[in-house]
BAFI-3210 file (N, C-alpha, C; in Angstrom, 3 decimals, decimal comma, padded with zeros to 6 digits):
// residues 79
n [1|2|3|4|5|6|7|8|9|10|11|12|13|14|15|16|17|18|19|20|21|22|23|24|25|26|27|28|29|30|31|32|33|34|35|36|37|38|39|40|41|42|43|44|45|46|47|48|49|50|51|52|53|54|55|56|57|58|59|60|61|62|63|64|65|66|67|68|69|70|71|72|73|74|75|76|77|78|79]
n.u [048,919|047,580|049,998|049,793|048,811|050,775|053,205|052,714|053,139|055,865|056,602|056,117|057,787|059,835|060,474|059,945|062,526|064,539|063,721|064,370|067,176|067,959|067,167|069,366|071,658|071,435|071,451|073,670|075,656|074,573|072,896|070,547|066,545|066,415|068,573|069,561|067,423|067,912|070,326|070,060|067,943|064,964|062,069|061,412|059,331|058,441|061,098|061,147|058,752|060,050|061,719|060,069|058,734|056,430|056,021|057,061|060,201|062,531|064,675|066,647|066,118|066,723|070,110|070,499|070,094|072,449|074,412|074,820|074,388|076,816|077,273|076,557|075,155|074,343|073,765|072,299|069,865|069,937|071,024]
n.v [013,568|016,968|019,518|022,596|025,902|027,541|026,015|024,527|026,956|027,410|025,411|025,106|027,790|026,486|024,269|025,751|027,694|025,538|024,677|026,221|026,917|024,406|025,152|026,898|025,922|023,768|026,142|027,277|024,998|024,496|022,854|021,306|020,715|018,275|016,777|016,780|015,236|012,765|012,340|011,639|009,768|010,818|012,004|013,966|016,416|015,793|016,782|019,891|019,824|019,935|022,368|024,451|024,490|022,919|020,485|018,248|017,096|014,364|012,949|010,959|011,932|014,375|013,807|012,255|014,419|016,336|015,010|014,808|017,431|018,165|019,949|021,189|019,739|020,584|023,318|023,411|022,670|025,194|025,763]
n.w [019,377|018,218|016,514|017,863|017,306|017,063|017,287|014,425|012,993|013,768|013,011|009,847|008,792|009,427|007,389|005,091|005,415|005,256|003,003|001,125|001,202|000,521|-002,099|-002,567|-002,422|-004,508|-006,684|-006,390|-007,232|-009,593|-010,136|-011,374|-011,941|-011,892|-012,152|-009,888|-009,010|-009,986|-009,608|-006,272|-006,489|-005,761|-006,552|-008,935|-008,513|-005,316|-004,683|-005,366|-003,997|-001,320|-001,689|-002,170|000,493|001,565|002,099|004,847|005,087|005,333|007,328|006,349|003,501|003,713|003,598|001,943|-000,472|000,642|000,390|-002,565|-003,354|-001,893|000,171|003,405|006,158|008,585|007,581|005,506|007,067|008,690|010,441]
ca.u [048,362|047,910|050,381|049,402|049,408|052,247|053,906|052,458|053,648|057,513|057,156|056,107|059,210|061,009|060,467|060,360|063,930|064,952|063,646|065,053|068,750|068,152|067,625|070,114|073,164|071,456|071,427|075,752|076,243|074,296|072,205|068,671|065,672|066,136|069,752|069,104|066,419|068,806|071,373|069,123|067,029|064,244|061,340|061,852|058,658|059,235|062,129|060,217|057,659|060,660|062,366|058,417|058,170|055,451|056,152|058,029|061,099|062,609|066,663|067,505|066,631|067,900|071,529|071,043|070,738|073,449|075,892|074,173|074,838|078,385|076,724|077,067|073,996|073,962|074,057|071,016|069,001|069,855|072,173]
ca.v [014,845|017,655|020,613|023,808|027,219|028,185|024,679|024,759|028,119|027,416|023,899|025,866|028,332|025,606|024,164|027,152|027,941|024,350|024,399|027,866|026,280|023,395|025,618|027,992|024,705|023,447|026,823|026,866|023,744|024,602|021,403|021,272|019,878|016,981|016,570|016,510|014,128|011,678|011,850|011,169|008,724|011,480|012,566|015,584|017,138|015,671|018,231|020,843|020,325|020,211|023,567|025,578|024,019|022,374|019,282|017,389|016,273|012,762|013,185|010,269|012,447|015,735|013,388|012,393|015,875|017,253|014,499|014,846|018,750|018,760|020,749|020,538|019,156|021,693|024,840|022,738|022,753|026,372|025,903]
ca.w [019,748|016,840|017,082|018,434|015,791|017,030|016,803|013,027|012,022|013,374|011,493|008,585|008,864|009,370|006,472|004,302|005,295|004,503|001,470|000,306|001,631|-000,787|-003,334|-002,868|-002,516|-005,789|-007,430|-006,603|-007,924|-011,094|-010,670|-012,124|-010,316|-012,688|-011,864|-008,383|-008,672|-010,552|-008,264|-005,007|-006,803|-005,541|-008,107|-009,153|-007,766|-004,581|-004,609|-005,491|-002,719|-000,501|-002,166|-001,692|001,409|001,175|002,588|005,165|004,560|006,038|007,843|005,072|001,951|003,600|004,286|-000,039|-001,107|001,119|-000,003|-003,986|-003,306|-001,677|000,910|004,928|006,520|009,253|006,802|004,450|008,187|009,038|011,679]
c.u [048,692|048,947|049,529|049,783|050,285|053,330|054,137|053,109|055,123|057,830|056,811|057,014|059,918|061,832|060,911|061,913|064,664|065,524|064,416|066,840|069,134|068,558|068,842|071,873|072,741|071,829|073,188|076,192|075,592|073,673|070,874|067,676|065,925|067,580|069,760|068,572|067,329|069,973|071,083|068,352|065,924|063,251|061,194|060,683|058,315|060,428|061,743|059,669|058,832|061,348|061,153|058,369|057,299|054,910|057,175|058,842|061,817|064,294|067,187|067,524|066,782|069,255|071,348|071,117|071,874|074,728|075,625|075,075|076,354|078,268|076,430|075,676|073,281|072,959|071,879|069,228|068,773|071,111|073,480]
c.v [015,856|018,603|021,541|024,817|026,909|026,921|024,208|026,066|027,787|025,980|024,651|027,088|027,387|024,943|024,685|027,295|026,896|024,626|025,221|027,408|025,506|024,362|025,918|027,254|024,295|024,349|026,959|026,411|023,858|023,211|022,311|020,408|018,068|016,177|015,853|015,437|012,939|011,052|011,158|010,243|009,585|012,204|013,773|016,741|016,789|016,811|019,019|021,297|020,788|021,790|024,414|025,236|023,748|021,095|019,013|016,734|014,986|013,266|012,526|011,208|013,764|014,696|013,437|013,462|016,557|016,632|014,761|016,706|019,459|019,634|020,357|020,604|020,525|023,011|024,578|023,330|024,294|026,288|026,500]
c.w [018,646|017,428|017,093|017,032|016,079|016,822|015,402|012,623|012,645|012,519|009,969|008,311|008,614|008,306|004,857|004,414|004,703|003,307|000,562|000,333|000,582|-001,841|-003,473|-002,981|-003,866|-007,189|-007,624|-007,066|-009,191|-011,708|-011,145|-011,335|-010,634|-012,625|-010,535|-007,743|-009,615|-009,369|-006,707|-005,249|-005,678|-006,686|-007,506|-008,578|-006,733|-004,027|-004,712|-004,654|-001,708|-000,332|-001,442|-000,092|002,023|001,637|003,595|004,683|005,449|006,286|006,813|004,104|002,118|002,956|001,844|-000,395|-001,069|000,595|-002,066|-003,862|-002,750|-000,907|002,586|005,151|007,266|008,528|006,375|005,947|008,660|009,992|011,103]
res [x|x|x|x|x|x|x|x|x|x|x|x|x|x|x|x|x|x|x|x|x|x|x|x|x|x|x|x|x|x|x|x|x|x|x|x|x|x|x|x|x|x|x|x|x|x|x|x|x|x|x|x|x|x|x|x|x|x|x|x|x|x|x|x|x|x|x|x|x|x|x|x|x|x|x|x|x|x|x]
***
């Protein structure tokens, strides 16, 4: 069954915040997108989409980033 707007616009928040989280644990650590994507075995635009939020991301390659980033899962999610 498709979502509803409103089901679409908080998955698209949702996202968005994510992604901005990523960044903002990668920007701390003073990785690079290309760093990032080494360490996660994740291509680098891939990451990207995930950063813009742009895309769905999968619980496995949040869990690689967050352990790649030294960064608590929760925080990465918003919580």
């Amino acid at each position: 069954m498709p979502l509803t707007h409103a089901e679409q616009k908080l998955l698209h928040i949702t996202l968005k915040r994510i992604g901005m989280n990523i960044q903002k644990a990668r920007m701390q650590r003073n990785f690079t997108l290309k760093k990032l994507s080494r360490q996660t075995n994740l291509k680098l635009e891939t990451i990207d989409r995930y950063e813009l939020g742009r895309t769905s991301i999968q619980l496995e390659e949040l869990l690689k980033i967050s352990i790649a980033l030294d960064a608590d899962l929760g925080k990465l999610m918003g919580k």
